[in-house]
C-alpha positions in Angstrom: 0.0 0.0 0.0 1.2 3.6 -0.7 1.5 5.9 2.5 0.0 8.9 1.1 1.1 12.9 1.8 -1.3 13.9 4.8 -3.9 16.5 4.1 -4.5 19.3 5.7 -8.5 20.2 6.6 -9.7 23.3 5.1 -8.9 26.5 6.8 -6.2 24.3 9.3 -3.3 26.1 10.2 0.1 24.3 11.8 -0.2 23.7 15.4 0.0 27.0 17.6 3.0 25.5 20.0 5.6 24.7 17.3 5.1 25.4 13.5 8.3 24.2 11.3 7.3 26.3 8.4 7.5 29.5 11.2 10.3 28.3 12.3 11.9 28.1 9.1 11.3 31.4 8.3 13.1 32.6 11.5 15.7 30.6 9.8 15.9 28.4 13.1 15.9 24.7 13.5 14.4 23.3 16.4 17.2 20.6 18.1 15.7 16.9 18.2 17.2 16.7 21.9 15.2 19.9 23.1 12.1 18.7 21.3 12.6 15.1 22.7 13.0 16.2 26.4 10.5 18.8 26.4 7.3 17.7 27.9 5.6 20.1 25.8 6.1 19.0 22.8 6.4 15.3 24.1 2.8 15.5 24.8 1.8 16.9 21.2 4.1 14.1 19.7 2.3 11.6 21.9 -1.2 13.2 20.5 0.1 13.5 17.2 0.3 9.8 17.0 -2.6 9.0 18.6 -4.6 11.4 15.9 -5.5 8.8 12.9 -4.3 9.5 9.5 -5.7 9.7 5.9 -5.0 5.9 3.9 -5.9 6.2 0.1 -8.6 8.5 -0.3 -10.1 8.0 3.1 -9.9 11.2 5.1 -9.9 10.8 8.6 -11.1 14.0 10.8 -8.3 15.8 13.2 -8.5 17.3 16.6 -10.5 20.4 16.7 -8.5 23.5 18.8 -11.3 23.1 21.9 -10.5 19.7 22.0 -6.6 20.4 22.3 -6.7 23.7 24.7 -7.3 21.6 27.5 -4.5 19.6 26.7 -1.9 22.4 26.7 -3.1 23.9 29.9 -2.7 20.8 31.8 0.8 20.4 30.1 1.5 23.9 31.2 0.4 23.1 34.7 2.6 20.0 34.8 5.8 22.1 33.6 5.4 24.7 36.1 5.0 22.6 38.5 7.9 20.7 38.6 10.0 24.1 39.5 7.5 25.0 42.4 8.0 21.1 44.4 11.9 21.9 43.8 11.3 25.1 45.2 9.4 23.9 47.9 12.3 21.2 48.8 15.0 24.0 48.8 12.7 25.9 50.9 12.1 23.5 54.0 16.4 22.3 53.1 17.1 25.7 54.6 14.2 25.6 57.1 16.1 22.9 58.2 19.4 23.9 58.3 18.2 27.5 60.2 16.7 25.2 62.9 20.1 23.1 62.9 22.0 26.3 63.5 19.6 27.7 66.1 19.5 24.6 67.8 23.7 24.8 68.0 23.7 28.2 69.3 21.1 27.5 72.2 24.1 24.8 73.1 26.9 26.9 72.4 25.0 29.6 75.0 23.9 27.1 77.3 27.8 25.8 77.3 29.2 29.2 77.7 26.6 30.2 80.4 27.9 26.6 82.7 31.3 27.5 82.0 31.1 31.1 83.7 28.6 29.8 86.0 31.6 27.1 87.1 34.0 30.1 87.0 31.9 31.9 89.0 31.6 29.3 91.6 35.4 28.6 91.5 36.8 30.2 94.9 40.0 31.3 95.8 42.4 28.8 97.8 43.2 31.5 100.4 39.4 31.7 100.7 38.5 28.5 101.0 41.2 28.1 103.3 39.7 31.0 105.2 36.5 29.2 105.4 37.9 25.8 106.5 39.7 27.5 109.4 36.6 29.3 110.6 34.6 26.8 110.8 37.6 24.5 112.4 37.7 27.5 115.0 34.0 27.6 115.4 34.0 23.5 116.1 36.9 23.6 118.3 35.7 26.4 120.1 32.2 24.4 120.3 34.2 21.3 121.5 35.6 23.1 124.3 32.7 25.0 125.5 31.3 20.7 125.6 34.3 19.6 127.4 33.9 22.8 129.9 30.6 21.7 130.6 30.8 18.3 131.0 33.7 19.2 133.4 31.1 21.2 134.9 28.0 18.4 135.3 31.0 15.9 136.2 31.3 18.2 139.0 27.7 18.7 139.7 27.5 14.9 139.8 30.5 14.1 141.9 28.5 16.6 144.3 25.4 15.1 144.3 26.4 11.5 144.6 28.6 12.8 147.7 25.3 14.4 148.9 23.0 10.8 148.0 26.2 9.2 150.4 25.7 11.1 153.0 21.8 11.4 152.9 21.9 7.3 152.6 24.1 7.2 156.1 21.9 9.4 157.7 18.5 8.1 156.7 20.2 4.4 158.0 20.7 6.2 161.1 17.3 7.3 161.4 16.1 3.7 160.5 18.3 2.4 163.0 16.8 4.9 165.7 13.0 4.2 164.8 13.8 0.5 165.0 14.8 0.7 168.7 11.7 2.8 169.2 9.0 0.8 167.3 10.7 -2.5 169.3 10.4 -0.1 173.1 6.7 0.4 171.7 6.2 -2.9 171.3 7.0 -4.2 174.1 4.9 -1.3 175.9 1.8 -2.9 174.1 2.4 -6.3 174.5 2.4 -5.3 178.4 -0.8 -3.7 177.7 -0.1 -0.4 176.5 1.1 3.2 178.2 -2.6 3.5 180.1 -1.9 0.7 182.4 1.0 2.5 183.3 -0.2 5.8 184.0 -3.1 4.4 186.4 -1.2 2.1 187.8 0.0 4.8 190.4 -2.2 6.6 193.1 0.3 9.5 193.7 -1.3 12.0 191.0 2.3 13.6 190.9 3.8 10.2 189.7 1.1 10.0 187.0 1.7 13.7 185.7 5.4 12.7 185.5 4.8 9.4 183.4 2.0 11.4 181.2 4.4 14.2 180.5 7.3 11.7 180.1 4.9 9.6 177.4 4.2 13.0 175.4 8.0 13.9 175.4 8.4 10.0 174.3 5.7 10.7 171.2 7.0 14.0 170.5 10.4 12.3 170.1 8.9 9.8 167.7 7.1 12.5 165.8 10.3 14.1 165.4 12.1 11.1 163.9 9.5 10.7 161.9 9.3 13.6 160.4 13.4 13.8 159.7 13.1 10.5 158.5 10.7 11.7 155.8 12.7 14.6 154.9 15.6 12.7 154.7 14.1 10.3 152.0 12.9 13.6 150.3 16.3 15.3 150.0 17.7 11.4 148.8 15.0 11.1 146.4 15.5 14.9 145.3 19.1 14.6 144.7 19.2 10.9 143.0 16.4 12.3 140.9 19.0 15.2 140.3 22.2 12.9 139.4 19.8 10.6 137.5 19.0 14.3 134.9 23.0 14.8 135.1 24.2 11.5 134.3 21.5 11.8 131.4 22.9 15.4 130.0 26.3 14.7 130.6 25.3 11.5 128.1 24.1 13.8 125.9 27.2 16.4 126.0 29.1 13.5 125.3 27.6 12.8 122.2 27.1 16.3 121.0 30.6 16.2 121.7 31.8 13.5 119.8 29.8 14.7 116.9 31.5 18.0 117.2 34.7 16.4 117.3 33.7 14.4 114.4 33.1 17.8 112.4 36.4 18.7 113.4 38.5 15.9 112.3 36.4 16.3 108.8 37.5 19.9 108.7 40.9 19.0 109.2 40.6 16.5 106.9 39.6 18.7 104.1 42.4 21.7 105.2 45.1 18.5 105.0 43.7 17.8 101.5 43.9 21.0 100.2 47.0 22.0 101.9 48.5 18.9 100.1 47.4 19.3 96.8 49.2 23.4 97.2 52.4 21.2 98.8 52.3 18.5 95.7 50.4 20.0 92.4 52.3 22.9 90.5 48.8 24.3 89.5 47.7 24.6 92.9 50.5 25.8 94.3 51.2 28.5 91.8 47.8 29.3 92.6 48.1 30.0 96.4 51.4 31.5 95.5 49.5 34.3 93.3 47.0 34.6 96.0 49.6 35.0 98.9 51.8 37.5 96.6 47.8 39.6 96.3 47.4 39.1 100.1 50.4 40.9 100.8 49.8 43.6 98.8 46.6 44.1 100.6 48.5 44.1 104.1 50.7 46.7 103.0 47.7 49.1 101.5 46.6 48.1 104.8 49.2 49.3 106.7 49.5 52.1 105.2 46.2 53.0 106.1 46.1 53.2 109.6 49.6 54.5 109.4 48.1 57.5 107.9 45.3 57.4 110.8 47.7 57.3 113.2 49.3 60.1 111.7 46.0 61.6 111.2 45.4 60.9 115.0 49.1 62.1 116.3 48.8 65.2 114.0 52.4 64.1 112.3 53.0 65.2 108.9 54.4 61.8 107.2 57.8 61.1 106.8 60.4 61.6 104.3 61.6 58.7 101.9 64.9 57.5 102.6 65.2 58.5 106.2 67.2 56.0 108.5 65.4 54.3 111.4 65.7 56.5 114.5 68.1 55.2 117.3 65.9 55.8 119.7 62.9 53.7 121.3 62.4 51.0 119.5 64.9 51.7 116.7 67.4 51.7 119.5 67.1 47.9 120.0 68.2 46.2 116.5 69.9 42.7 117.3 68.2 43.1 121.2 64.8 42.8 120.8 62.7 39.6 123.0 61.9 37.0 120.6 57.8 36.8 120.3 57.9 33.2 121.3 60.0 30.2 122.0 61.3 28.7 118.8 63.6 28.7 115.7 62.9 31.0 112.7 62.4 28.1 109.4 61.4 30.3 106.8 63.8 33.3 106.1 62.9 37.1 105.1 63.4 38.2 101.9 63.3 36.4 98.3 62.6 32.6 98.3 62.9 30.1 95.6 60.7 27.0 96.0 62.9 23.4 96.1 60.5 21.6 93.8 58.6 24.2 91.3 61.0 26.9 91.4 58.5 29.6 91.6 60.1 33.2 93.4 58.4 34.8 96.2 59.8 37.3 98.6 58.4 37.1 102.5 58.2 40.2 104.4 58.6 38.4 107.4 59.9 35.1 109.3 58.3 31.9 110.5 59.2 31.1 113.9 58.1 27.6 114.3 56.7 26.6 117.6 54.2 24.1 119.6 50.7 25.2 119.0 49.5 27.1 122.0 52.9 28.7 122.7 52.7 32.3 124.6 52.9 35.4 121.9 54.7 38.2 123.4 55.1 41.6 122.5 58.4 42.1 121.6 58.7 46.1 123.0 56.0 48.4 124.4 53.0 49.7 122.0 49.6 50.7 121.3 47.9 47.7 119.5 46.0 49.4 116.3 44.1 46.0 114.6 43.5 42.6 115.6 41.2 40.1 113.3 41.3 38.1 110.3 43.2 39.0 107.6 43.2 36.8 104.5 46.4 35.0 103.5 47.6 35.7 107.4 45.3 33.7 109.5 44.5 36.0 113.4 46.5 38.8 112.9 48.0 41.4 115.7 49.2 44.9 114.4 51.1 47.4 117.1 52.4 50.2 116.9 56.2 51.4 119.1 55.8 54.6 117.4 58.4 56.6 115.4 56.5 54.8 112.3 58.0 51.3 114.0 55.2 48.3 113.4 55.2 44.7 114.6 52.9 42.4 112.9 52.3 38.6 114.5 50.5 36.6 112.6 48.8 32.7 112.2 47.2 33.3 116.3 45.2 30.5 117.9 43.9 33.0 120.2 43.9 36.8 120.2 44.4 38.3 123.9 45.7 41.5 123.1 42.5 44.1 122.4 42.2 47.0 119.9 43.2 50.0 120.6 44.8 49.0 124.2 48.8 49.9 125.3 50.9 46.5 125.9 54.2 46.3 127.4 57.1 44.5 126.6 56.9 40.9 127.0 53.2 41.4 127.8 51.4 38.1 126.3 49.1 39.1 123.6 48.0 35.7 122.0 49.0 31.8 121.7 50.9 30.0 118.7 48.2 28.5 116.1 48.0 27.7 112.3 45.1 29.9 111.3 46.4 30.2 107.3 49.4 28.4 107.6 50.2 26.7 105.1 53.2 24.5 107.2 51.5 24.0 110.4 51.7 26.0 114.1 53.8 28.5 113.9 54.1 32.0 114.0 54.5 34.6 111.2 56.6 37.8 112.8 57.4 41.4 110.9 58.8 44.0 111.3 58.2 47.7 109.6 59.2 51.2 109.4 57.9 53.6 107.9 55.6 50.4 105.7 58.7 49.1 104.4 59.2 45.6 106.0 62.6 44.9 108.2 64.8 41.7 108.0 63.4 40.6 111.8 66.4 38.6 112.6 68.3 41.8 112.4 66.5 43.1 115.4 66.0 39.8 117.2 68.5 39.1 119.8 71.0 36.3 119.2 70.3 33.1 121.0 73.4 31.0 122.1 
């Protein structure tokens, strides 16, 4: 059979989407590629071969345009909206990704926010030293105060059962006495009884003697009686009152015990930290920053009340580079009293440390003693401050005037009172470790004018 040349219906143009003989003209040629892979057209090529064709003289009819409008809006629809879904899936990618990055920066700020909260709550050694020896004050102070007091009810007790001894004797006494009587009565009624006796006379003089010698004889008993009751009274009374003071002296002892027990966990923590500043070269650079700080502040310090004192003496202040007066006090270098009994184990002036090398200069010298060891004055002076004072444990301030200062520091107990005179000699605390880092001992400087003194210059020689 013979394919013949397709005809055209009358008055049928080419398609409206794509006319070769148009495109022609333009002197353009469509690309197969782009007219394969566009959906477009792939959809009019699709129709285009569903529409029948003419064979021989037959003439079959073609699509009418209503019948293909629909067609090409639905194509249209299709082609845009394959770009909207992409559009869409980009749009909730970076939806996602925003939430992604929020989501990081709520951690990032919750992480920066823990690490200044743990910054925040990161103390000082020299304070948390501080705190530990309060509170190992506080309990040892409490401990005493128990062990005063249960000295005290000990006493009270001791007392009491000396008092239950003797009331014991004396009620056996008394028993003893109104036995013999109850047995004399006895034997009076087994004879009949006292009336018998009394009429048994005819002289009326006899029976007025017996009558009034019965009554003395029931007056007696009445007597014993009634001591006898008192007696058991007062016994009952102060066995009642050991009984309550062998009870709170049972209870001191175990409020003491637990006392104690806070204070061996408070030493326990002070030996902890106090080894981790002797062993680890963090921690002990640490305190050493914190001690180098802390004596700053006791020389701002000083010079403080130095200027009250001046303030308070009317004396203008002195001039730099003036030499220590050789009177007074400045009259004693190499004969002043040592503070207290003991050998000086840490040296004035720069120090190196033996295992981490770090450099630190002391102001003053550690005098190593027993705890408890008297504190002494070491020449005559008006005592400006005693307290606290970070980095030095109880410290004791006086002045010898012509701008000399003392300083003692690391006191167990403080005897000496602000803003009293103390003569040389004159006890003005005990030996402790309050803020030692090394155990008892006591921290000693001297000053003039603020500027610290070498105190073994001004100590007396020993041997």
């Amino acid at each position: 059979m013979t394919r013949e040349k397709h005809e055209r219906a009358p008055g049928e143009g080419p398609g409206p989407l794509l006319d070769p003989d148009r495109t022609r003209g333009r002197g353009e040629t469509p690309s197969s590629t782009a007219l394969a892979t566009d959906p477009l057209c792939l959809v009019i090529q699709q129709r285009a071969r569903a529409t029948p064709r003419s064979y021989g003289s037959r003439r079959v009819p073609r699509a009418s345009p209503s019948a293909v409008a629909p067609l090409v809006l639905l194509v249209l629809l299709v082609a845009l909206a394959g770009p909207a879904g992409a559009q869409q899936k980009r749009d909730e990618t970076l939806q996602s990704e925003q939430k992604k990055l929020l989501q990081t920066q709520k951690r990032l700020k919750e992480e920066r926010e823990k690490a200044a909260a743990a910054r925040a709550r990161e103390t000082s050694l020299l304070a948390e030293l501080e705190r530990i020896d309060q509170r190992l004050a506080e309990k040892q102070a409490e401990v005493t105060r128990l062990a005063a007091r249960i000295k005290r009810t000990q006493s009270d007790i001791a007392t009491l059962r000396g008092e239950v001894t003797r009331l014991e004797g004396q009620r056996e006494g008394q028993e003893e006495t109104l036995a013999r009587r109850l047995r004399v009565m006895y034997r009076v009624h087994a004879q009949g009884g006292a009336l018998p006796l009394i009429l048994s006379g005819d002289d009326p003089v006899t029976r007025a003697v017996a009558v009034r010698h019965l009554a003395s004889l029931a007056a007696l008993d009445a007597r014993l009686i009634r001591e006898y009751r008192g007696t058991s009274e007062r016994l009952a009374d102060r066995k009642g009152r050991e009984e309550a003071r062998q009870r709170e002296l049972a209870a001191l002892h175990a409020e003491a015990q637990t006392e104690q027990a806070e204070v061996d966990r408070e030493a326990a923590k002070r030996r902890t930290l106090l080894a981790r500043v002797r062993d680890e070269r963090a921690y002990h650079e640490r305190m050493v920053g914190e001690l180098t700080e802390a004596s700053r502040r006791l020389e701002a310090f000083i010079s403080e009340l130095q200027a009250r004192q001046r303030k308070l003496a009317r004396v203008p202040p002195p001039k730099g580079g003036v030499e220590p007066p050789g009177v007074g006090f400045g009259n004693l270098r190499g004969r002043l009293p040592w503070p207290a009994e003991g050998r000086i184990v840490t040296t004035f002036g720069a120090q190196v440390h033996p295992r981490f090398g770090t450099r630190t200069f002391r102001n003053g010298v550690d005098i190593e003693a027993a705890e408890g060891t008297d504190v002494a004055a070491v020449y005559a002076g008006h005592v400006i401050y005693t307290g606290w004072f970070k980095g030095y444990g109880n410290l004791i301030i006086v002045d010898h005037g012509n701008e000399y200062y003392t300083l003692y520091a690391h006191i167990a107990e403080i005897e000496a009172k602000e803003g009293e005179d103390v003569r040389q000699g004159q006890r003005i605390g005990t030996v402790g470790d309050t803020a030692s880092l090394a155990g008892p001992r006591l921290y000693f400087e001297v000053r003039y004018q603020g500027k610290p003194q070498d105190p073994a210059e001004w100590l007396r020689q020993r041997g």
